[in-house]
PyMOL Python script that loads the backbone (N, CA, C, O; Angstrom):
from pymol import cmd

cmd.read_pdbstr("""\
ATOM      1  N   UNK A   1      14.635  16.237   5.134  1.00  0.00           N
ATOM      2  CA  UNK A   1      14.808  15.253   4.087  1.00  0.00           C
ATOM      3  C   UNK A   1      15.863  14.249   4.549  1.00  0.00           C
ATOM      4  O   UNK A   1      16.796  14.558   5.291  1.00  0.00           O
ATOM      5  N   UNK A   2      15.631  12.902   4.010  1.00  0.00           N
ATOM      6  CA  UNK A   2      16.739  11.953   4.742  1.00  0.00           C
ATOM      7  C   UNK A   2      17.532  11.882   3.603  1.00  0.00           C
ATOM      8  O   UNK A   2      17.230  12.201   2.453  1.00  0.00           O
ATOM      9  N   UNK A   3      18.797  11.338   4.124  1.00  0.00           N
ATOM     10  CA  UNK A   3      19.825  11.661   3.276  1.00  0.00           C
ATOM     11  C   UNK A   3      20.051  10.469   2.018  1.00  0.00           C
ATOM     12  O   UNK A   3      20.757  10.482   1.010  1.00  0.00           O
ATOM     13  N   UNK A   4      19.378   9.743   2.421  1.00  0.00           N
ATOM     14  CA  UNK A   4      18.552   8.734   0.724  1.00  0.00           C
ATOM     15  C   UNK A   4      17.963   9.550  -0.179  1.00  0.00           C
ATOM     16  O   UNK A   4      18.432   9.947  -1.246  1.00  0.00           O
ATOM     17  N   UNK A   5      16.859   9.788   0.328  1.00  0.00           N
ATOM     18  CA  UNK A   5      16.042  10.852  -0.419  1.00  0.00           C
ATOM     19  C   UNK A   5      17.288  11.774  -1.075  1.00  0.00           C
ATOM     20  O   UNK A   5      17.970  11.608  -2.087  1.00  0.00           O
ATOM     21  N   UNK A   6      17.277  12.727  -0.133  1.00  0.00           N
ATOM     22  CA  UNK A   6      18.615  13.713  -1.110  1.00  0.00           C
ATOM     23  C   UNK A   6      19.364  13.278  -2.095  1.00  0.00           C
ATOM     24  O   UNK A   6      19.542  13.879  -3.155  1.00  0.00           O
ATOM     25  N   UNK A   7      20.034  11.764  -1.656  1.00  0.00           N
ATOM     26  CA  UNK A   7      21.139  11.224  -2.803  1.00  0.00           C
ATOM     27  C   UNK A   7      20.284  10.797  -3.681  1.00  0.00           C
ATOM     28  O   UNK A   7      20.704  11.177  -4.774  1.00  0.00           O
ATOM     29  N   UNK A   8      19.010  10.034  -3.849  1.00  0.00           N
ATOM     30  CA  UNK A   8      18.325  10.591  -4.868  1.00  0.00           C
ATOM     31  C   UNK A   8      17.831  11.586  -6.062  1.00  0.00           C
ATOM     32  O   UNK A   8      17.768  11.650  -7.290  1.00  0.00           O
ATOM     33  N   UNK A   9      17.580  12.184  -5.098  1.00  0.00           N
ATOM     34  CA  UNK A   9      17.228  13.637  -5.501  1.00  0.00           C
ATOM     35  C   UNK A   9      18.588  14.518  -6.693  1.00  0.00           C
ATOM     36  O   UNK A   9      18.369  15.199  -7.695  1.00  0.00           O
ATOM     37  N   UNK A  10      20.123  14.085  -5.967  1.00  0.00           N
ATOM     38  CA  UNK A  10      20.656  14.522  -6.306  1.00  0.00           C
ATOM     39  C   UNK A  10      20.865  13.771  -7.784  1.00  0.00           C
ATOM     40  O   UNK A  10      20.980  14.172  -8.943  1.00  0.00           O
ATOM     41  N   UNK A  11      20.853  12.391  -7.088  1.00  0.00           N
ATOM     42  CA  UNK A  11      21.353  11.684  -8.851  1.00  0.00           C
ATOM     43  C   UNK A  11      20.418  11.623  -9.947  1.00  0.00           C
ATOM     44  O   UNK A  11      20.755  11.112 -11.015  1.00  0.00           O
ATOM     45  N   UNK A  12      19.224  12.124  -9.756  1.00  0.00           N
ATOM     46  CA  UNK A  12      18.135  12.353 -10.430  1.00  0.00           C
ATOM     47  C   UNK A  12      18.517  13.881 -11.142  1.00  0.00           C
ATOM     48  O   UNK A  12      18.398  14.290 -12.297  1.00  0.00           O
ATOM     49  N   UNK A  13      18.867  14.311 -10.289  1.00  0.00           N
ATOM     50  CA  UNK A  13      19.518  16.062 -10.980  1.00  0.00           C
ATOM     51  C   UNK A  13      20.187  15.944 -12.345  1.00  0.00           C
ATOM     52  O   UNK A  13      19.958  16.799 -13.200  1.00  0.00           O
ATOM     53  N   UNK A  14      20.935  15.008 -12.563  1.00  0.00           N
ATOM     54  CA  UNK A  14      22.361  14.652 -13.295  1.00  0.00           C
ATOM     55  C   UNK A  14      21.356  14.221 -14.676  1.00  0.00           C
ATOM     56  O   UNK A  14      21.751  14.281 -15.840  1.00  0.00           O
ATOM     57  N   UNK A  15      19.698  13.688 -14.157  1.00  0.00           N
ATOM     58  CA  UNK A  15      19.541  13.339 -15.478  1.00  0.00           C
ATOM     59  C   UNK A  15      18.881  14.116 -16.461  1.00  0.00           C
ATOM     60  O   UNK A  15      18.098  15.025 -16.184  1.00  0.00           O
ATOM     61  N   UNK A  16      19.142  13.820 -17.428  1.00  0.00           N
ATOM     62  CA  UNK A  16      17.939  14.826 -18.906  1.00  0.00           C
ATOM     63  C   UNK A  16      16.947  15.231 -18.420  1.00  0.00           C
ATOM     64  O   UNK A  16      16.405  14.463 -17.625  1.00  0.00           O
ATOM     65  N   UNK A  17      16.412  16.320 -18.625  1.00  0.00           N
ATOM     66  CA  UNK A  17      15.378  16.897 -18.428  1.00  0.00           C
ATOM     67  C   UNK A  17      13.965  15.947 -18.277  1.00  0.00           C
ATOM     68  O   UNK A  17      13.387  15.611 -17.244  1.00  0.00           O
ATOM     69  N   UNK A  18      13.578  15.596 -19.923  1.00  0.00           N
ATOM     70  CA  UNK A  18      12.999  14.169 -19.808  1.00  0.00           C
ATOM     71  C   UNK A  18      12.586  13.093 -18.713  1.00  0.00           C
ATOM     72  O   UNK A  18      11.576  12.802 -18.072  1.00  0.00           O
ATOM     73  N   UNK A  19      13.888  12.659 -18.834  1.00  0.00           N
ATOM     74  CA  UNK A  19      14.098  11.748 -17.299  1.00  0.00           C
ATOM     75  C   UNK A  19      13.436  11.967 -15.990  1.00  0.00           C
ATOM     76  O   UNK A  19      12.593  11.377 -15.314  1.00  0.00           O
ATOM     77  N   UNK A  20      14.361  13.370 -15.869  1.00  0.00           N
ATOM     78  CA  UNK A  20      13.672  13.868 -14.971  1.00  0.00           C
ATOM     79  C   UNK A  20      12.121  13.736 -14.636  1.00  0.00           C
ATOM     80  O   UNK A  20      11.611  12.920 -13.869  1.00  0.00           O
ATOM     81  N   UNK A  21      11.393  14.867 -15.491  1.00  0.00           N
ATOM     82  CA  UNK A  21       9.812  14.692 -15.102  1.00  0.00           C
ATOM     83  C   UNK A  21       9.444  13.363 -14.870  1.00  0.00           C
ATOM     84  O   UNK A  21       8.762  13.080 -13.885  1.00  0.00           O
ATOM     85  N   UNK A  22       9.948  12.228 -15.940  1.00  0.00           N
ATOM     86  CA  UNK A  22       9.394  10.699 -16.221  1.00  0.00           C
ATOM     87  C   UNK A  22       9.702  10.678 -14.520  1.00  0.00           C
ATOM     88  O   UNK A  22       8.615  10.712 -13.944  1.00  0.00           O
ATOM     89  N   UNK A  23      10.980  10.626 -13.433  1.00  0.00           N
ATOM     90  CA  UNK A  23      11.044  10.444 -12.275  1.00  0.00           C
ATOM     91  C   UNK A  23      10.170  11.330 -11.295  1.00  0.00           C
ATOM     92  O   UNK A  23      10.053  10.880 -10.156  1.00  0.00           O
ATOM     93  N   UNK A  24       9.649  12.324 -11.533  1.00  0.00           N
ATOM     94  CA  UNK A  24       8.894  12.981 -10.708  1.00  0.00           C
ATOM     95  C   UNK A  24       7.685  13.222 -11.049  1.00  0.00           C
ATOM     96  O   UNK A  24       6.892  14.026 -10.556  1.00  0.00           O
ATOM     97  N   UNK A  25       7.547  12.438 -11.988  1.00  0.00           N
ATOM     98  CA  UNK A  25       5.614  12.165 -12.713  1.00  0.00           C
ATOM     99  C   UNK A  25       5.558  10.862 -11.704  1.00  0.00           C
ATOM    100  O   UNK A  25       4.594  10.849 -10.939  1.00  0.00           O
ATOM    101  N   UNK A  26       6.218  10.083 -11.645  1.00  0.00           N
ATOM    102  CA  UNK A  26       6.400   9.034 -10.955  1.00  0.00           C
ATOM    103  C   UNK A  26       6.230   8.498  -9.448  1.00  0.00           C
ATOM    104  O   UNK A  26       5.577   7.767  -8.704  1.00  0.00           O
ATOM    105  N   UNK A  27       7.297   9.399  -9.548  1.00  0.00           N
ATOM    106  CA  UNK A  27       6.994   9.815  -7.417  1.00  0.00           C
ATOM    107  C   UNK A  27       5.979  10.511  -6.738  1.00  0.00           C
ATOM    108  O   UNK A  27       5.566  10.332  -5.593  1.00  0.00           O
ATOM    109  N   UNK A  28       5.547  11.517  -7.785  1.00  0.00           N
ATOM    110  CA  UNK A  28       4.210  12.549  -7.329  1.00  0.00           C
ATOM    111  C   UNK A  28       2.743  11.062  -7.648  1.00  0.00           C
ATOM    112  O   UNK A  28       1.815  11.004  -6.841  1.00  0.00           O
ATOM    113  N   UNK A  29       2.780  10.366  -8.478  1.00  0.00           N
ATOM    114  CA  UNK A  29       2.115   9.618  -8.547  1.00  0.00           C
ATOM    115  C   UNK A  29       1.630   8.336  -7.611  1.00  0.00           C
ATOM    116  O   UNK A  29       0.468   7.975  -7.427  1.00  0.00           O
ATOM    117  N   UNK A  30       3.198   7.573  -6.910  1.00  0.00           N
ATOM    118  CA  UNK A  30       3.042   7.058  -5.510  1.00  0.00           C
ATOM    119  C   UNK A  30       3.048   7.513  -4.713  1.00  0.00           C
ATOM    120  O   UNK A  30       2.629   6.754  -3.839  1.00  0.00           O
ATOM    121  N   UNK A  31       3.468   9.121  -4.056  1.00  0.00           N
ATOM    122  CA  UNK A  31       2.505   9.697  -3.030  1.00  0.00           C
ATOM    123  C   UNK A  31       1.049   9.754  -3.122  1.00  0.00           C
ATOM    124  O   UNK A  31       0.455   9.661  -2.048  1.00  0.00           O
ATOM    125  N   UNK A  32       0.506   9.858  -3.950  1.00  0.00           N
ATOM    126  CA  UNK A  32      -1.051  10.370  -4.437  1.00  0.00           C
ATOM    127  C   UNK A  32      -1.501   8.370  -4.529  1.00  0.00           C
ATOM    128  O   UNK A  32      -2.708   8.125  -4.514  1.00  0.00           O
ATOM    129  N   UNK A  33      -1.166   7.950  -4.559  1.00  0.00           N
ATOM    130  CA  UNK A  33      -1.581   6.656  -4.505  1.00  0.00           C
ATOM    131  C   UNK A  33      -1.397   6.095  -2.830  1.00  0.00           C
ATOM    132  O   UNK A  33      -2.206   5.513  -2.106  1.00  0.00           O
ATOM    133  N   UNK A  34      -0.327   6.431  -2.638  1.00  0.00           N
ATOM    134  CA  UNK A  34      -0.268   6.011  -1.034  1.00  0.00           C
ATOM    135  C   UNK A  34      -1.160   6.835  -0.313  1.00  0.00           C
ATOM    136  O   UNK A  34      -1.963   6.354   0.487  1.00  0.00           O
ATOM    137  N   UNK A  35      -1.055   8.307  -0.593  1.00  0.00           N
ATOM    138  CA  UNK A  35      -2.411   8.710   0.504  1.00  0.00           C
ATOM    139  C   UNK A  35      -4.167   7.965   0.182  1.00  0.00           C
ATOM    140  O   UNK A  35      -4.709   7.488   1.179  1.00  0.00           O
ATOM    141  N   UNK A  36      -4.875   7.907  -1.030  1.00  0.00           N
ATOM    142  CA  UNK A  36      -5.458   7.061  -1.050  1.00  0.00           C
ATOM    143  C   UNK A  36      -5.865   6.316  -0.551  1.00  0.00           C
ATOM    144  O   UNK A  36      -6.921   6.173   0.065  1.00  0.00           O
ATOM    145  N   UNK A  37      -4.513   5.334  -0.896  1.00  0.00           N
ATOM    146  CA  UNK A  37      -4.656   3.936   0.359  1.00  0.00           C
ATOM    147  C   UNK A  37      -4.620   3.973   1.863  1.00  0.00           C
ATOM    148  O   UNK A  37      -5.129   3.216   2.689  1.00  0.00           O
ATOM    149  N   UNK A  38      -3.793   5.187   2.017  1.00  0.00           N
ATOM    150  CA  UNK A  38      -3.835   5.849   3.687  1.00  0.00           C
ATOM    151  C   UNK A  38      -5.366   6.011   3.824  1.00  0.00           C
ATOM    152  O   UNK A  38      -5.939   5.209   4.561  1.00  0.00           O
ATOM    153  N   UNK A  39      -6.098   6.973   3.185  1.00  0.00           N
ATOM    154  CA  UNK A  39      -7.519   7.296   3.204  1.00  0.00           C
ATOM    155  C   UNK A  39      -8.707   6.261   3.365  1.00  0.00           C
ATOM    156  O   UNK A  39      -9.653   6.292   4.153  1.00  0.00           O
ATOM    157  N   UNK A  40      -8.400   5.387   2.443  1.00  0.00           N
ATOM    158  CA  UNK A  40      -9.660   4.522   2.213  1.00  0.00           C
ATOM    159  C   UNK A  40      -9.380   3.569   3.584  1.00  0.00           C
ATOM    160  O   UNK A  40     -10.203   3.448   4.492  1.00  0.00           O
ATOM    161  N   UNK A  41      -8.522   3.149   3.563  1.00  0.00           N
ATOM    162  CA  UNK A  41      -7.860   2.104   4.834  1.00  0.00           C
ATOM    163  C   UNK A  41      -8.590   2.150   6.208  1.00  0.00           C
ATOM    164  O   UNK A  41      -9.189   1.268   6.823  1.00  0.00           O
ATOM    165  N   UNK A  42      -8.288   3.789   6.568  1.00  0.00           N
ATOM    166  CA  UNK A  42      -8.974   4.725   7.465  1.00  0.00           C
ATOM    167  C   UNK A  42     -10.322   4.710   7.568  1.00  0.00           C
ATOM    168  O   UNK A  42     -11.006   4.674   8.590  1.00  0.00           O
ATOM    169  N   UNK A  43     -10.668   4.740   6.387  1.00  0.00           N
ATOM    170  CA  UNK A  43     -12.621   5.219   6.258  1.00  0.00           C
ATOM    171  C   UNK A  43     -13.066   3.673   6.233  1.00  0.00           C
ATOM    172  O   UNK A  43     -14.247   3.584   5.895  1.00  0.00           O
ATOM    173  N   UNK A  44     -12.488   2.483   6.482  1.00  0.00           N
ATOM    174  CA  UNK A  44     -12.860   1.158   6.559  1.00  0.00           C
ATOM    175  C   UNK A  44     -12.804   0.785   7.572  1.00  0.00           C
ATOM    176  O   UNK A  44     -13.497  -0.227   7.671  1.00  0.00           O
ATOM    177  N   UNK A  45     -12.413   1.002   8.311  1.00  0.00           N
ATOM    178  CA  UNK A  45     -11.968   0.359   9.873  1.00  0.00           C
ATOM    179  C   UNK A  45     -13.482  -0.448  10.521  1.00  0.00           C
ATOM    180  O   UNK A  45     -13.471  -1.623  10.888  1.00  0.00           O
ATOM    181  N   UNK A  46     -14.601   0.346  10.562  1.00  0.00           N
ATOM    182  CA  UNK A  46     -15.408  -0.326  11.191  1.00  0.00           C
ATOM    183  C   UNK A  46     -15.665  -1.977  10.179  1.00  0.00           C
ATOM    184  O   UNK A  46     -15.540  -3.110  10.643  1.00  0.00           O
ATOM    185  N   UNK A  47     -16.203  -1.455   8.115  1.00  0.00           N
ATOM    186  CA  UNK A  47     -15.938  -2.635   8.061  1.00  0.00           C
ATOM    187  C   UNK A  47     -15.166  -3.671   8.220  1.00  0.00           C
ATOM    188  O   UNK A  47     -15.527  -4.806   8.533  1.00  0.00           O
ATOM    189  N   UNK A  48     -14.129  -3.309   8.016  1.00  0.00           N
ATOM    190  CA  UNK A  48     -12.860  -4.362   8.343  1.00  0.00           C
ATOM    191  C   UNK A  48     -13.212  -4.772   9.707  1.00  0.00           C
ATOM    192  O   UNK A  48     -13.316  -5.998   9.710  1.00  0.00           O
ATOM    193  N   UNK A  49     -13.444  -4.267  10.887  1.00  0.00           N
ATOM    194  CA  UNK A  49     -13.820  -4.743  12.421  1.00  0.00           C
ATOM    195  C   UNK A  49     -14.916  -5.948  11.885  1.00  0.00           C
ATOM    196  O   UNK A  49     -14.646  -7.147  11.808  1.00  0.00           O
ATOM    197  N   UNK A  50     -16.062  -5.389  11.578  1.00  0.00           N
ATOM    198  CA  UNK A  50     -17.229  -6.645  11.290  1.00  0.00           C
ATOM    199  C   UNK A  50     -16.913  -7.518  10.383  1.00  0.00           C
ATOM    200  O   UNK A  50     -17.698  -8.465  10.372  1.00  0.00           O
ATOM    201  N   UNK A  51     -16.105  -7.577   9.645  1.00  0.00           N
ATOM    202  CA  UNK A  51     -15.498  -8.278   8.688  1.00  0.00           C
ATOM    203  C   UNK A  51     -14.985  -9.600   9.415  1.00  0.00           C
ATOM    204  O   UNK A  51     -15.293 -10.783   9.271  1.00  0.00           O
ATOM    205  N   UNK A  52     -13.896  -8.807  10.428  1.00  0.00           N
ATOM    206  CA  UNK A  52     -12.922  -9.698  11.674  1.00  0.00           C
ATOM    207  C   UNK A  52     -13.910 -10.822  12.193  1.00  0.00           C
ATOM    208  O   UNK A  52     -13.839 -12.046  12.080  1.00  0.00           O
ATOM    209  N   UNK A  53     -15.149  -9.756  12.988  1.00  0.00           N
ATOM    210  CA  UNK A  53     -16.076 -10.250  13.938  1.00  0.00           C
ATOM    211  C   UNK A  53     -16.715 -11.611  13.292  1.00  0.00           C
ATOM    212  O   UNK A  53     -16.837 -12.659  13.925  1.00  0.00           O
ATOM    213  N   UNK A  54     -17.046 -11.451  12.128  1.00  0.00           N
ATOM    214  CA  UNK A  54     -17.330 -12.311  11.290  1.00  0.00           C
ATOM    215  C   UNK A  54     -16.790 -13.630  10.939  1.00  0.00           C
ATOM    216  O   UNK A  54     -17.485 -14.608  10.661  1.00  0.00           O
ATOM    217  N   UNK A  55     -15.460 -13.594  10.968  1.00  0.00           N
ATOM    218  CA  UNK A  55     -14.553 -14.535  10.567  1.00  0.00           C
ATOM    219  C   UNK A  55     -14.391 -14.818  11.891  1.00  0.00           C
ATOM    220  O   UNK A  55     -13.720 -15.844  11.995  1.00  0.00           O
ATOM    221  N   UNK A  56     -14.630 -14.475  12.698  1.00  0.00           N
ATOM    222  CA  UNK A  56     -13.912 -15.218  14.179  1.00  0.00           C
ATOM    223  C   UNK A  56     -15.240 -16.147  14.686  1.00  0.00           C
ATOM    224  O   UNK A  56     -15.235 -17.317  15.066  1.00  0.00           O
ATOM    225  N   UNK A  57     -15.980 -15.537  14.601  1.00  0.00           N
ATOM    226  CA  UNK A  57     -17.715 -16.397  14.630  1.00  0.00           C
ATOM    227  C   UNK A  57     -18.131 -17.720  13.695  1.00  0.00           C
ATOM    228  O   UNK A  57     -18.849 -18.681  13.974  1.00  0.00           O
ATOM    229  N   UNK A  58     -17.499 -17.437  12.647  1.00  0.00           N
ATOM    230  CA  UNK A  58     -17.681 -18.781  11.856  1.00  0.00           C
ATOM    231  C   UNK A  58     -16.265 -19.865  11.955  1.00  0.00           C
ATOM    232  O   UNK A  58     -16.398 -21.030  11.580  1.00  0.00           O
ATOM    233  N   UNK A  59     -14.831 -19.331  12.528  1.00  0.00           N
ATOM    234  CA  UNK A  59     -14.073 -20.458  13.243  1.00  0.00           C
ATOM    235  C   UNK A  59     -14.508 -21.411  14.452  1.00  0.00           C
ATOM    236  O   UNK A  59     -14.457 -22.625  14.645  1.00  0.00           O
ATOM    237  N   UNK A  60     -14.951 -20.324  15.162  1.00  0.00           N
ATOM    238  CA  UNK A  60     -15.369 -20.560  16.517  1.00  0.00           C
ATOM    239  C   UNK A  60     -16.802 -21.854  16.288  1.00  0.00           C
ATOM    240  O   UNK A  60     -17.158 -22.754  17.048  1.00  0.00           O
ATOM    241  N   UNK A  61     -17.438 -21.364  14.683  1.00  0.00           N
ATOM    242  CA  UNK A  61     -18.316 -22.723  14.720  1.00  0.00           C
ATOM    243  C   UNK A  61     -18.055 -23.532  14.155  1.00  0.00           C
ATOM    244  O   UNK A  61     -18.973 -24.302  13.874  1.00  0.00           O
ATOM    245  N   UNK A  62     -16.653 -23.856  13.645  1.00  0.00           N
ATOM    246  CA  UNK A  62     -15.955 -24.782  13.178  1.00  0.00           C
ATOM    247  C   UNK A  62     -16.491 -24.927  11.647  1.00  0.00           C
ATOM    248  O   UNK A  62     -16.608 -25.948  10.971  1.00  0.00           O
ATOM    249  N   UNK A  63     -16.819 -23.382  11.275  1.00  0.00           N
ATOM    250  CA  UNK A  63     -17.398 -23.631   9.767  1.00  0.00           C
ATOM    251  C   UNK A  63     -15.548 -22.813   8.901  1.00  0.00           C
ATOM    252  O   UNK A  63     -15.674 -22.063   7.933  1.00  0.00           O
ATOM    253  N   UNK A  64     -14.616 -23.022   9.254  1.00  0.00           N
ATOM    254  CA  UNK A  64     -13.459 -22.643   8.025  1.00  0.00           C
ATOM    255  C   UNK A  64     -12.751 -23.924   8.607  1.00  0.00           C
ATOM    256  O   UNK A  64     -13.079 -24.820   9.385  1.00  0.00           O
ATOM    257  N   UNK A  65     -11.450 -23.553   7.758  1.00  0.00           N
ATOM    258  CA  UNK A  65     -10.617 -24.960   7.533  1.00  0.00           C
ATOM    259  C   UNK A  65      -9.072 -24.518   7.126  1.00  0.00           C
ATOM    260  O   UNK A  65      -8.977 -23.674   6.235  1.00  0.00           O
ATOM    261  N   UNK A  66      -8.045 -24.953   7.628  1.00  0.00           N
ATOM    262  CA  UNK A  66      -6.786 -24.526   7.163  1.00  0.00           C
ATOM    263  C   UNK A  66      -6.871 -23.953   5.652  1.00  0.00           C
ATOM    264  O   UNK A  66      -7.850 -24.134   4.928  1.00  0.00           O
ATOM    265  N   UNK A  67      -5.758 -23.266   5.292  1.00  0.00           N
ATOM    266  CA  UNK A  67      -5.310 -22.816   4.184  1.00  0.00           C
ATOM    267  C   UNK A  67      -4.810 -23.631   3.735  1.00  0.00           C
ATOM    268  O   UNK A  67      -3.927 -23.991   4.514  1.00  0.00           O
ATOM    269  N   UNK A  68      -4.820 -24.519   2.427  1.00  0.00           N
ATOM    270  CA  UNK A  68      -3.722 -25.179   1.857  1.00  0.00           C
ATOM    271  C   UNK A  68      -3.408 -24.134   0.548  1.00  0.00           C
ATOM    272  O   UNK A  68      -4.383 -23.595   0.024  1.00  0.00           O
ATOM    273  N   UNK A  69      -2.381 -23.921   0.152  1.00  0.00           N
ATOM    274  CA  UNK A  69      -2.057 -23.454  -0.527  1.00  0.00           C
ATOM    275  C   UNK A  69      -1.626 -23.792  -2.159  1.00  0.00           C
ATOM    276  O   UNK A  69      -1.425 -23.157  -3.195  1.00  0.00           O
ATOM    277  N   UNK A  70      -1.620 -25.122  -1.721  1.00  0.00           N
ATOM    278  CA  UNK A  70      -1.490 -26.074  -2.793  1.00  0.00           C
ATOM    279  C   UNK A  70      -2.603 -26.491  -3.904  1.00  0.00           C
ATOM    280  O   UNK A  70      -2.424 -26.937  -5.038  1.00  0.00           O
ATOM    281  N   UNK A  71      -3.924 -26.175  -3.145  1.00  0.00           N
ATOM    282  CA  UNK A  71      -5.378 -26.266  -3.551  1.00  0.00           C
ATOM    283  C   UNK A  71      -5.635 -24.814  -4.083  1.00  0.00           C
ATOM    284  O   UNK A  71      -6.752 -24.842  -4.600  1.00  0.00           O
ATOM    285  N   UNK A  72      -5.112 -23.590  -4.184  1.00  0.00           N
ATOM    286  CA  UNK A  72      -5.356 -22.214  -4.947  1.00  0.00           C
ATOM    287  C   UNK A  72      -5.192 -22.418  -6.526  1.00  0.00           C
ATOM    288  O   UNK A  72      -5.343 -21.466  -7.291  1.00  0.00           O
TER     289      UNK A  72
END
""", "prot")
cmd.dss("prot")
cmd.show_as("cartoon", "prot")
cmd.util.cbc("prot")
cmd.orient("prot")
């Protein structure tokens, strides 16, 4: 455990019971969301590749155009 985590951990100790779970309903909830996103991320790769392949094929035919950001 890094020693963030711990001082966490610890000052989380100090609070109400309550609190508590509300903080570790919380955290158990963005692990379980980050693996997810770890997961799906993973199981995409090829689309995301043809996705790329895609977008580099239609620069290359001069069919995109800068980003303006001002135009969103």
């Amino acid at each position: 455990m890094t020693k963030l985590l711990k001082k966490a951990f610890d000052e989380a100790s100090k609070l109400e019971g309550e609190q508590q779970d509300a903080i570790a309903r919380w955290l158990l909830d963005e692990i379980a969301s980050e693996r997810r996103w770890d997961r799906a991320f993973a199981e995409s790769q090829n689309e995301l590749a043809e996705l790329a392949d895609e977008a580099l094929a239609e620069h290359r035919k001069n069919k995109t155009r800068p980003l303006d950001p001002e135009s969103l």
